[in-house]
N, CA, C, O and CB atoms as a CASP TS submission, in Angstrom:
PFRMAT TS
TARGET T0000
AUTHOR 0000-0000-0000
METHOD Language model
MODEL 1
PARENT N/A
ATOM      1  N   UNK     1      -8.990   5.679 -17.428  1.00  0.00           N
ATOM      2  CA  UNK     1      -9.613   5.735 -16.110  1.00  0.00           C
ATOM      3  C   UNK     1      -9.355   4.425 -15.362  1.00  0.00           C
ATOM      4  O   UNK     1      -8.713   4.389 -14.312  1.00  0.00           O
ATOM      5  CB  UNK     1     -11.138   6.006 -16.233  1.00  0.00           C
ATOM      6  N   UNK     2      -9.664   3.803 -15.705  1.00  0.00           N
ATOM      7  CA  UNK     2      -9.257   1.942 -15.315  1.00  0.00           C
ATOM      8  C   UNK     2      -7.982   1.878 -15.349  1.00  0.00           C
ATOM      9  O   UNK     2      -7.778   1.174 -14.360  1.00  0.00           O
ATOM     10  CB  UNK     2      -9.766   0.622 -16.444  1.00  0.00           C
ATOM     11  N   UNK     3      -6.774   2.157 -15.866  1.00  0.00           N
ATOM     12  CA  UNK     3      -5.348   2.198 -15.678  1.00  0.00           C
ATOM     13  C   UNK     3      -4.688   3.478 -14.309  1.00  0.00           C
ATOM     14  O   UNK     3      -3.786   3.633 -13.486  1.00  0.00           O
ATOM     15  CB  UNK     3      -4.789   2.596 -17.359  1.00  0.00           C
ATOM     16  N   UNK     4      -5.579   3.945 -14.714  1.00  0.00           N
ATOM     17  CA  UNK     4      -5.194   5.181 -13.027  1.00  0.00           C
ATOM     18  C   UNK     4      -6.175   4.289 -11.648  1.00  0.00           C
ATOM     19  O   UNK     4      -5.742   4.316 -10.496  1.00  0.00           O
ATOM     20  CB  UNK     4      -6.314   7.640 -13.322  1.00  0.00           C
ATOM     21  N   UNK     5      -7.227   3.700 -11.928  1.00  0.00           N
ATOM     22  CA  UNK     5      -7.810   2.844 -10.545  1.00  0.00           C
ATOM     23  C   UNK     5      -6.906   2.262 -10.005  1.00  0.00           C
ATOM     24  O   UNK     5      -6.477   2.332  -8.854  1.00  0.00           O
ATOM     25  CB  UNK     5      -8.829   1.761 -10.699  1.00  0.00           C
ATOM     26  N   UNK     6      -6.398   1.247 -11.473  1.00  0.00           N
ATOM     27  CA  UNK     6      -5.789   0.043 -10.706  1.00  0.00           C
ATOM     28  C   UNK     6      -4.278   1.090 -10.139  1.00  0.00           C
ATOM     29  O   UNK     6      -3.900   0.890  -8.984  1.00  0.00           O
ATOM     30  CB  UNK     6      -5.395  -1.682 -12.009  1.00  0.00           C
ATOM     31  N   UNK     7      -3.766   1.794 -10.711  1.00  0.00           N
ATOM     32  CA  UNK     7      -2.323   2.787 -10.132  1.00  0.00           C
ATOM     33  C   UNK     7      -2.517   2.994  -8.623  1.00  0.00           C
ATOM     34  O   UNK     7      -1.674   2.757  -7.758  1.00  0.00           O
ATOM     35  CB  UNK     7      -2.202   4.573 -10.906  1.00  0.00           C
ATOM     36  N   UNK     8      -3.882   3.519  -8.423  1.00  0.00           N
ATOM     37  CA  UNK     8      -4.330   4.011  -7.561  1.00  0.00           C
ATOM     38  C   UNK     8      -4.271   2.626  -6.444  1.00  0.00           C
ATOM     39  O   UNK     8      -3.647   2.728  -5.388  1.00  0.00           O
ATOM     40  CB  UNK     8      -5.632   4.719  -8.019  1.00  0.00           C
ATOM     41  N   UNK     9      -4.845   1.613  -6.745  1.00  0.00           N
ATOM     42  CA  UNK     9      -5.265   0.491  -5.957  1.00  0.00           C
ATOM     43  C   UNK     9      -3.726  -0.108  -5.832  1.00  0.00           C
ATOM     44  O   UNK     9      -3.519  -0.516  -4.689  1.00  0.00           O
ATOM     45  CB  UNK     9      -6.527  -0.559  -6.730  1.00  0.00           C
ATOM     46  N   UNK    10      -2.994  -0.207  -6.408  1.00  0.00           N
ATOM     47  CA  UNK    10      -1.363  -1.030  -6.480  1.00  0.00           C
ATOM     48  C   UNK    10      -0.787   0.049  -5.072  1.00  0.00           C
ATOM     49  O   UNK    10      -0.288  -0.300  -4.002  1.00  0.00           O
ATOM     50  CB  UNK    10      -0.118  -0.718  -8.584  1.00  0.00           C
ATOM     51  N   UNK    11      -1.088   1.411  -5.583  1.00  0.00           N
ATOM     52  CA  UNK    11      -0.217   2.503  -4.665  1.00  0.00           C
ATOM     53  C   UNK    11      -0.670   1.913  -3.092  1.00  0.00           C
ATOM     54  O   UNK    11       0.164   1.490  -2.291  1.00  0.00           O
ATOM     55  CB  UNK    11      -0.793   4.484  -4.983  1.00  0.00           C
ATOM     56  N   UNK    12      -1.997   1.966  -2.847  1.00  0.00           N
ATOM     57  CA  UNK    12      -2.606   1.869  -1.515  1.00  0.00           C
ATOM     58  C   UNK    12      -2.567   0.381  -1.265  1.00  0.00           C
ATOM     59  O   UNK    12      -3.075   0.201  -0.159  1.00  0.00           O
ATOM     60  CB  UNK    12      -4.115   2.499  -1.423  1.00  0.00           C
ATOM     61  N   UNK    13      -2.169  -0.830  -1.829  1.00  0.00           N
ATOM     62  CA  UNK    13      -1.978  -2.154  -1.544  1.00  0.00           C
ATOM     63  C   UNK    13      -0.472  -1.664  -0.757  1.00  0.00           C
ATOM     64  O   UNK    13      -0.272  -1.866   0.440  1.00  0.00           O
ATOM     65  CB  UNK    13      -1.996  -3.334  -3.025  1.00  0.00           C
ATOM     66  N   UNK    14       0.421  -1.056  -1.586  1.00  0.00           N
ATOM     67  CA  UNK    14       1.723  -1.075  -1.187  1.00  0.00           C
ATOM     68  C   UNK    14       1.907  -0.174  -0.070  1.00  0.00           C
ATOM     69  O   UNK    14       2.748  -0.615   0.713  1.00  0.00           O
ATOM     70  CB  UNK    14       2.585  -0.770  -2.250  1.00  0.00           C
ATOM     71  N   UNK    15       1.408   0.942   0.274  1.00  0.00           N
ATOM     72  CA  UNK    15       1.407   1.195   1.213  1.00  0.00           C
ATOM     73  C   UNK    15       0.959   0.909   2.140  1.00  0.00           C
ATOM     74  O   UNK    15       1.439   1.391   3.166  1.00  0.00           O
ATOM     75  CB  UNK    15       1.356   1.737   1.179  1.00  0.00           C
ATOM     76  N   UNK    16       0.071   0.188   2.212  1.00  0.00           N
ATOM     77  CA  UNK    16      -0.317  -1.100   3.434  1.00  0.00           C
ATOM     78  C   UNK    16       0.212  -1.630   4.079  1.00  0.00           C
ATOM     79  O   UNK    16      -0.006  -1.714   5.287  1.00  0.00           O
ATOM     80  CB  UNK    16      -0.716  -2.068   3.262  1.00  0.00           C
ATOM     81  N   UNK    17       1.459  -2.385   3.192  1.00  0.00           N
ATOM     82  CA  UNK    17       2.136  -3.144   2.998  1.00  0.00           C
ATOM     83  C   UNK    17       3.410  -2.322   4.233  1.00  0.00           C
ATOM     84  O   UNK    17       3.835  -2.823   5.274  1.00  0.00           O
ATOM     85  CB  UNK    17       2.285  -3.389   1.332  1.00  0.00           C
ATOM     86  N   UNK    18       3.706  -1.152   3.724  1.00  0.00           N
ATOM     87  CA  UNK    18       4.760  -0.898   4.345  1.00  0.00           C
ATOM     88  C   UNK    18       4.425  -0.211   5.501  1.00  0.00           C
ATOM     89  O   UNK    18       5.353   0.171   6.215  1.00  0.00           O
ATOM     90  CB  UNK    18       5.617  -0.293   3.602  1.00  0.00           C
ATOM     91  N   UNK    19       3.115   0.053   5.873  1.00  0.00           N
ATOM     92  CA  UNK    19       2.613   0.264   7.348  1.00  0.00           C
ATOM     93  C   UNK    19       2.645  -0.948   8.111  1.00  0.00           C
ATOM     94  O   UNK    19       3.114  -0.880   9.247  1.00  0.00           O
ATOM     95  CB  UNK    19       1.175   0.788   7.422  1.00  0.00           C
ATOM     96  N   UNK    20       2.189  -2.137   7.642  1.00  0.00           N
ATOM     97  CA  UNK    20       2.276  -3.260   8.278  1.00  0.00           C
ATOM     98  C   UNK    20       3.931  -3.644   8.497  1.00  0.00           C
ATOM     99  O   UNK    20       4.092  -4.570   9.292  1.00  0.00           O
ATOM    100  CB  UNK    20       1.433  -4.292   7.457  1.00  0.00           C
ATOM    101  N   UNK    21       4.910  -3.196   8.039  1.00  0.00           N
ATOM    102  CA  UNK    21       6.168  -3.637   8.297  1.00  0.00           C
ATOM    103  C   UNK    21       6.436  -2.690   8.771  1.00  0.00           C
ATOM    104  O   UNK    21       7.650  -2.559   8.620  1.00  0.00           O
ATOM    105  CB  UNK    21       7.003  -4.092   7.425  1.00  0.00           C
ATOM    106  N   UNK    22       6.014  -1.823   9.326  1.00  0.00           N
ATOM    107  CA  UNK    22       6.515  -0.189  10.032  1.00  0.00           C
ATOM    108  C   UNK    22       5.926  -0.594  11.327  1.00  0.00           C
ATOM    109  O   UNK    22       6.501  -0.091  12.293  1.00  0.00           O
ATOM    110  CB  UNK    22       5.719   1.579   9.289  1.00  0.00           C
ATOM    111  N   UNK    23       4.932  -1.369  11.600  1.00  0.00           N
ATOM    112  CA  UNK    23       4.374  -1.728  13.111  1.00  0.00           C
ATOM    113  C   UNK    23       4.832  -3.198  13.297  1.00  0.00           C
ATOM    114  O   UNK    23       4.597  -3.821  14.332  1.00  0.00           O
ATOM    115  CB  UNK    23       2.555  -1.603  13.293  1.00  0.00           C
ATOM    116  N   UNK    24       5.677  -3.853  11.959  1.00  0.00           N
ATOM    117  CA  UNK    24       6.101  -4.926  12.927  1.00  0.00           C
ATOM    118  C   UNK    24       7.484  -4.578  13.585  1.00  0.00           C
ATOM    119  O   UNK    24       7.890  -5.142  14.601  1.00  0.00           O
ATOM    120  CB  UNK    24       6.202  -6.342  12.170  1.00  0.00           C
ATOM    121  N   UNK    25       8.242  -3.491  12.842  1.00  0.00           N
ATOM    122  CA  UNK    25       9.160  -2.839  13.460  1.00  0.00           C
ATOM    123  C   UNK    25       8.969  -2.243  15.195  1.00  0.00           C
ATOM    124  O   UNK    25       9.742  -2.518  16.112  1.00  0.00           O
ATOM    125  CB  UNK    25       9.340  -1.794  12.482  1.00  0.00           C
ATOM    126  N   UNK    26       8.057  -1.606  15.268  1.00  0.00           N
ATOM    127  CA  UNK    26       7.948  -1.004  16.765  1.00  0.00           C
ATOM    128  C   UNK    26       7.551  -1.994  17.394  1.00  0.00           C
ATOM    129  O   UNK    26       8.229  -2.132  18.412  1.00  0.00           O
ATOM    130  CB  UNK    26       7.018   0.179  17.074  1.00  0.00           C
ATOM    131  N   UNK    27       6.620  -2.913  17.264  1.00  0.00           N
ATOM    132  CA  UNK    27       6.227  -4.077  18.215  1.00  0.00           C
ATOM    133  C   UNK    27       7.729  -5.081  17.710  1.00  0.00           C
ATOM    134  O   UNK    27       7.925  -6.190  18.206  1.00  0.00           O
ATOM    135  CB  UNK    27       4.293  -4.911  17.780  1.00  0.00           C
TER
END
């Protein structure tokens, strides 16, 4: 359960990640 959180928490850090470089693209 604690090895799928943190999966879970790495996945949604990184996709953060690549929303924030997806809007530094359009701006």
């Amino acid at each position: 359960m604690s090895l799928f959180f943190g999966r879970s928490l790495f996945h949604f850090a990184f996709g953060s990640v690549l929303v924030d470089m997806l809007w530094i693209v359009i701006f």
